[in-house]
N, C-alpha and C positions, 0 to 999 in steps of 0.2 A: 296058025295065027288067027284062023277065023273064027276059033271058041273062045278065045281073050274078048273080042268085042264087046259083048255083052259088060265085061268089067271095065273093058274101057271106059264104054259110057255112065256105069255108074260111077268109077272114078272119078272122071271129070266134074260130073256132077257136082259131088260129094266134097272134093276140093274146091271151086268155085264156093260153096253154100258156107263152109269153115272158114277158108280165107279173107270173106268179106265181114267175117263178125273181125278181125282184126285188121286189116286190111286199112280199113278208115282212120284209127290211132295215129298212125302219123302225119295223116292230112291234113287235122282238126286246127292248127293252125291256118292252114294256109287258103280252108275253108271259112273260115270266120273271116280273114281278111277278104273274099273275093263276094261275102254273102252280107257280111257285116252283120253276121248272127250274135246272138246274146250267149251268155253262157249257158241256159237253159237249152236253148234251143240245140247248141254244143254234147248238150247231153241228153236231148233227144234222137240227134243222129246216131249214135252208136247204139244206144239203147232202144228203142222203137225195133227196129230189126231181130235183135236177139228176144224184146217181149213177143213179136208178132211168132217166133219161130216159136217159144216154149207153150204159149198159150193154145197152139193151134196144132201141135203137135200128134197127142193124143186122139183128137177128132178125126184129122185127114188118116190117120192110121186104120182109124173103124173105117172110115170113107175108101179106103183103098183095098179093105175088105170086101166090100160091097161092089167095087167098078172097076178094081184089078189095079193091082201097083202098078205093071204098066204104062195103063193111061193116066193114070194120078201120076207118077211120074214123068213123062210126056209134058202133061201139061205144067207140070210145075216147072219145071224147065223154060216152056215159053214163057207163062209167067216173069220166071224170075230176070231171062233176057228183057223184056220189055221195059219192065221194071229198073233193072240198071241202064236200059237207054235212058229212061225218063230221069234217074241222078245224075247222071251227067248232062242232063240237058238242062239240070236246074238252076229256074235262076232264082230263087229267092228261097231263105231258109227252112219257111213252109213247103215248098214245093220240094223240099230236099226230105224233107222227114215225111211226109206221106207216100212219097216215091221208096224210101224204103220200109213201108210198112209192105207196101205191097210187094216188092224184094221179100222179106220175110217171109209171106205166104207160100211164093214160090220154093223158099227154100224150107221149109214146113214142109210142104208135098216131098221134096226131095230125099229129104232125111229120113220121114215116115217111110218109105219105099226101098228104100238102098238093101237092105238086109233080105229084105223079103224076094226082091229081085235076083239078087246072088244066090239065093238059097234053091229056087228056080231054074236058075242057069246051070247049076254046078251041083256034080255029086260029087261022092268019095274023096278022092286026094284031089280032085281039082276045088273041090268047095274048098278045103283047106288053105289049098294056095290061094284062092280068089279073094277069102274072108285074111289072110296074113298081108295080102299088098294092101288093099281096102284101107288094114289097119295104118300102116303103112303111110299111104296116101293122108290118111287124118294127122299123122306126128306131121307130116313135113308142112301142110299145110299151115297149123299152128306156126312153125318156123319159119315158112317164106311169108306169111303175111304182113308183118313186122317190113322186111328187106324189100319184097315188090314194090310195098306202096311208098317207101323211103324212093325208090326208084324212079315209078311214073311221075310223083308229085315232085320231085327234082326237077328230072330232066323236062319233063312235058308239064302235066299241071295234074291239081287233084282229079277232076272230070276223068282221067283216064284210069284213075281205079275203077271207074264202076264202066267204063267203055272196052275196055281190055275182056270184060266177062264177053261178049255178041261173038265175037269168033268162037270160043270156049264152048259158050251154049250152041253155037250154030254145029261146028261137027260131037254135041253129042249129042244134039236132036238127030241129028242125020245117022249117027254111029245105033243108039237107041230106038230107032222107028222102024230101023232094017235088021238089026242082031237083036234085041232084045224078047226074050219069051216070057210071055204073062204068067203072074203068081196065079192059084188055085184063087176064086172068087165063091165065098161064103154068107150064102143069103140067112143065116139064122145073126149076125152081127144087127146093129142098126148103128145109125151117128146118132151119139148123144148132143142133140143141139142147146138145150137147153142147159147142160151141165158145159158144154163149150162156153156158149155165151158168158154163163155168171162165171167163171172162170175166169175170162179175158179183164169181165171186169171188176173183180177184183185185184186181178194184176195192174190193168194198169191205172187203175184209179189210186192202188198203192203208192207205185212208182209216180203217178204224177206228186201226188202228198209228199212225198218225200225232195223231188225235185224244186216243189213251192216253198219247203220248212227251208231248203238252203235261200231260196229270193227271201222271203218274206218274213220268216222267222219259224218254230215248232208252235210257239202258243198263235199263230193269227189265225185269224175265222174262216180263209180260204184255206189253211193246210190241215185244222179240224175238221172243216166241212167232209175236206177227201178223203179224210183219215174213215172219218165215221162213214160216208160211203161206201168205200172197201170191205168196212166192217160188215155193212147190212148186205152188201153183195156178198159174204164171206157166209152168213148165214144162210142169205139162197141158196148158194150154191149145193150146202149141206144138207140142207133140206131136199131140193132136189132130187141129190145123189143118192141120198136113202130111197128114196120113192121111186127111182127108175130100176127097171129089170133088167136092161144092161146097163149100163151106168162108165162114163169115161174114165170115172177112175173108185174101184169099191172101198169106200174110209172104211170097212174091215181090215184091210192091207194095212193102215195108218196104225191102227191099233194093237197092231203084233206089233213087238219091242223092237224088234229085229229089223223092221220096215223100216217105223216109224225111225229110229237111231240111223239110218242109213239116209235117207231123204233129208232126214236134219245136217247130215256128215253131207250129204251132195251141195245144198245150199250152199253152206261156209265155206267147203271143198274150192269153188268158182268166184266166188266173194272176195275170200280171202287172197287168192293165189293170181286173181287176174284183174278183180277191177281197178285195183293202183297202178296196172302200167298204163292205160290211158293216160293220166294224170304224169306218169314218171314222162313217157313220150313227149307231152304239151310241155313236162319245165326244159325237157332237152333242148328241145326248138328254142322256146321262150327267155327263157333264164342262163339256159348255158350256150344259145347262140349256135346249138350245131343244127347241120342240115339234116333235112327229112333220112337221109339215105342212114347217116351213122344215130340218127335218133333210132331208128329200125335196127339198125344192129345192136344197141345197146339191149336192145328184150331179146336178142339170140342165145344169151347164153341159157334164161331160164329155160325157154323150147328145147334149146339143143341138149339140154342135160336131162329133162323131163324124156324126150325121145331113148334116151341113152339107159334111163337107167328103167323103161319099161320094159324094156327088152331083155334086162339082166333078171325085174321084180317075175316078170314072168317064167321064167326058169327055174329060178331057186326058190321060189314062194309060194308056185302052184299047189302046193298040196298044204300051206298054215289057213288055217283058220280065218273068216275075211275081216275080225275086228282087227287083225293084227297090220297085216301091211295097210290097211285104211288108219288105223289108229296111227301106225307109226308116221306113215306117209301124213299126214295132217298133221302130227307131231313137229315134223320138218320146214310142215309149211308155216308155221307159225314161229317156228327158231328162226328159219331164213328171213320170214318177213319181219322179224324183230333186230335182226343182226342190219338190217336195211335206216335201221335208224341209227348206223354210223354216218349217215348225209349230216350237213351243215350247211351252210351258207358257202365256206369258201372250199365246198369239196367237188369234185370233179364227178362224171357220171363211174368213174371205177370206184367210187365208194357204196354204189351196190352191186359189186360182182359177186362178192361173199355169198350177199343175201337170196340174192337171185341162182348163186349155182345151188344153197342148200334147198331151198326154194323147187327150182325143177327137180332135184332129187325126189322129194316128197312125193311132187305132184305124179312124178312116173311111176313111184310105188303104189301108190293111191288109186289113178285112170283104174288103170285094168280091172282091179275088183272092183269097184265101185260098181260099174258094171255088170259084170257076173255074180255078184251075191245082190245084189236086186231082183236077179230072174231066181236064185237059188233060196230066195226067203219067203218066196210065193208059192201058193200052191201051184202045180204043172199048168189047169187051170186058167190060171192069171198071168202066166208068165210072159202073153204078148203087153197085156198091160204094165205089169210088172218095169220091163224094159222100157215103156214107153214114158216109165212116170218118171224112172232113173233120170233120163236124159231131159226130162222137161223140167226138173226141180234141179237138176244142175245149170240151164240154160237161166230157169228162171233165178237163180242166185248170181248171175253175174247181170242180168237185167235192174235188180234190186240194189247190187253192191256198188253200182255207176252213183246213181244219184245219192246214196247212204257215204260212199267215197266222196263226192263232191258236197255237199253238204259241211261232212268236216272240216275239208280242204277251204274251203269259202271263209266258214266260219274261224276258222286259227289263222290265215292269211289276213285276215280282217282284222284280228284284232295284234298281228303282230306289227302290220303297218301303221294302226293305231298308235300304238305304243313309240313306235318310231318317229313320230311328229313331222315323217316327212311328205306325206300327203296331205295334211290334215286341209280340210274342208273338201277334198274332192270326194264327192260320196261311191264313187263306181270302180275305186282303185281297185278293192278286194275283187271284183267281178273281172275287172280288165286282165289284172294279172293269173287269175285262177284259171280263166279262159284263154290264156296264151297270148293277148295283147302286152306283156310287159314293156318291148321295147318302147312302143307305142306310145305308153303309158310316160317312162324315164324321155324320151323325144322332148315331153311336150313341159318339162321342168327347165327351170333355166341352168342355162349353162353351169354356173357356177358350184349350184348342187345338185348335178346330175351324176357325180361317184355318190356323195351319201344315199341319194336315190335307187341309183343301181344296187349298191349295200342292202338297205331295205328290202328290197327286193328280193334278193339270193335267199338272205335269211328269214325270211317271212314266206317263202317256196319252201325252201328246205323245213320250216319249224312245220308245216300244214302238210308236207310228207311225214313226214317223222310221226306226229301225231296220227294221220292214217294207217302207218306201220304199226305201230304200238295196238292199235284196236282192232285192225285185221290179225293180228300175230295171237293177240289175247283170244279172242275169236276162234282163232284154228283151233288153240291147245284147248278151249274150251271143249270145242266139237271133238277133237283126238280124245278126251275123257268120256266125252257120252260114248263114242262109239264103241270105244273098248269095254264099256260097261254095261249095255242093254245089248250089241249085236253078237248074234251067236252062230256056229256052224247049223244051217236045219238038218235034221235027222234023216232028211233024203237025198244028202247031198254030200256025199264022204266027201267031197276038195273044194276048194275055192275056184279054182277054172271054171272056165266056160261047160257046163252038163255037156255030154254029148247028145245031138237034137234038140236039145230043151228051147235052145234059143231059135228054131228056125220051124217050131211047132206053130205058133205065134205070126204072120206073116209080119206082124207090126210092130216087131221086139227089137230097140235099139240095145247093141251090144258091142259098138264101136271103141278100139280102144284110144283115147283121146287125148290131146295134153293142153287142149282147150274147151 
């Protein structure tokens, strides 16, 4: 029992850091009611956490080179406790979105380490088992995230998603400080700071632009201003990255097809397949009046099926080609997500079961390579960074797909209650209902026409999903064509599996297989 330990505590970890990117989804109501947050800010909760983790990813990896995953581990850890005491202690919506910025970091540390740590702890057939539960542990979290926080924000109140993590973090600090053995520390690395920094901010100068085009509009001066900031950060950054002799992430990598098609296919991969259940989650509550707990079970089937069928893709597919099950699997994700636009106004939430089961099909075909042909289109070389850009350009697409989802949503909710004549002069309807205030919203109409209200409502939710569906769906198949057509098997790499070693040469190489 006492050489499990070491997986224990990275388990834990590893689940804590995954289940809090979804984990919050079904709060999101009942946080705006207790914060009186904006929709913005609604969307800076979810989102802040997963930019702070993709941004910082990359860096803390060279960094854990340098001071040993271990301790960068260790401390991301306390971190990231502190840090969820401090969301549950918040009381005001700001205080709630910088508490998870700093969440984020922690789980930054966390995730740059997990791989390199097991690699460490575990040979031969025990690495195998260690890196198969691991994997493991990532599918179910995906699944229980959804169902937990349906749970604590039930029974107890939101505050208890991010308070439930302090026991979690406390025995695997304890499990991790007494079992765990330090990775190899390699002083020829350095942290790229400067390629971090313009990095971050072009993320999230991005993300904020985007988040302002939905308030404000695409053409106003504040969501140009940020746009074109991004841009000039987008150029530092490049400039930079050539000039540095290690460099966080080498744009030679970008410019092989093969990368380049794969990083593109990661984006949309996360965009496509996950930033509309936030949204799906808020009309559950809002619109269709169910509680946190079966709002949460309504996203079980895509987890549950994505879990299901990586475990069959990994079997029968290990040795095709990785444009193929990436292509196909994005292929699906975009049929599901287009089959999703059988919603209406007077449909129930099993009018996306279809969408959602073909949906997690995709996506469990898809995780795995994704993956392993990122480390396998690099040279051996590059292949901690390789891995580490995989998982940060799919973090970072579902960072980006939050606000690019909402934005839609705002904007087609807006102009369908428009159209409906039954708000007219309230100017905040579209923001109230896209934010999950609906009922709130139909409350404060008089009696008399508070069905046509409700009406409105349904189908002004429904039309601003549907329209999300349709342009995450186009989206996918677009990406399923690139992939299938610039990525190729590399010449060093007879299979699409995981290289044997390849992945654990690298201390810093994410190669988790994922269904979020």
């Amino acid at each position: 029992m006492r050489k499990w330990m070491p997986l224990l505590a990275v388990c834990l970890g590893t689940f804590m850091l995954l289940i809090d990117v979804t984990i919050v989804s079904v709060a999101l109501p009942q946080m705006t009611d207790s914060l009186d947050a904006s929709f913005s800010a609604l969307q800076w909760v979810v989102d802040v956490y997963v930019l702070v983790l993709a941004a910082l990813l990359m860096a803390i990896g060279s960094l854990s080179d340098l001071k040993g995953a271990r301790r960068v581990y260790l401390a991301g850890l306390t971190i990231f406790a502190l840090a969820s005491l401090a969301c549950g202690l918040a009381g005001s919506s700001g205080q709630l979105i910088a508490a998870r910025g700093v969440q984020g970091l922690g789980a930054a540390a966390m995730f740059a380490t997990n791989t390199a740590l097991l690699a460490a702890n575990y040979r031969g057939r025990d690495r195998g088992i260690a890196f198969g539960l691991w994997g493991a542990v990532n599918g179910a979290a995906a699944a229980a995230g959804p169902i937990l926080g349906g749970l604590l924000t039930e029974h107890l109140n939101w505050r208890w998603i991010f308070l439930v993590n302090l026991p979690v973090a406390a025995l695997a600090l304890y499990v991790g400080a007494k079992y765990l053995a330090g990775s190899a520390i390699r002083t020829d690395r350095r942290v790229d700071l400067p390629g971090t920094i313009s990095f971050t901010l072009v993320s999230t100068l991005l993300i904020f632009a985007l988040i302002r085009a939905g308030d404000d509009g695409w053409g106003a001066t504040s969501t140009l201003l940020l746009f074109g900031g991004s841009a000039l950060a987008l150029v530092v950054f490049v400039l930079v990255e050539r000039g540095r002799r290690d460099p966080m992430l080498d744009l030679a990598l970008l410019r092989t097809p093969s990368f380049g098609g794969l990083m593109a296919g990661a984006v949309v991969f996360s965009a496509a397949a996950f930033a509309n259940l936030v949204f799906v989650s808020v009309w559950a509550q809002s619109v269709l009046d169910l509680s946190p707990v079966k709002a949460g079970l309504i996203l079980t089937p895509l987890s549950g099926m994505s879990f299901l069928a990586a475990g069959l893709a990994g079997r029968f597919l290990a040795n095709a080609a990785p444009q193929w099950p990436i292509g196909i699997g994005l292929l699906l994700i975009g049929a599901g997500t287009l089959l999703e636009m059988l919603l209406t106004g007077d449909s129930g939430w099993t009018a996306l079961l279809p969408g959602m089961i073909v949906t997690g099909v995709g996506v469990g075909i898809a995780s795995p390579t994704l993956a392993s042909a990122a480390l396998a289109a690099a040279p051996a070389s590059r292949a901690g960074m390789a891995g580490g850009a995989a998982n940060t350009f799919r973090q970072l697409g579902f960072a980006v797909g939050i606000p690019v989802v909402g934005a839609i949503l705002a904007g087609a909710i807006g102009r369908s209650l428009d159209d409906s004549g039954t708000f007219a002069g309230t100017e905040s309807a579209a923001e109230l209902v896209t934010g999950g205030q609906a009922q709130n919203l139909i409350a404060g109409v008089p009696e008399q026409a508070r069905a046509a209200a409700t009406s409105a409502v349904e189908d002004a939710y429904a039309a601003g999903l549907d329209q999300v569906f349709l342009i995450s769906g186009l989206a996918a198949i677009a990406a399923a064509v690139l992939v299938m057509l610039v990525v190729r098997r590399s010449p060093e790499q007879p299979e699409a599996g995981m290289p044997e070693g390849r992945g654990f040469e690298e201390p810093t190489a994410e190669s988790a297989v994922r269904t979020a």
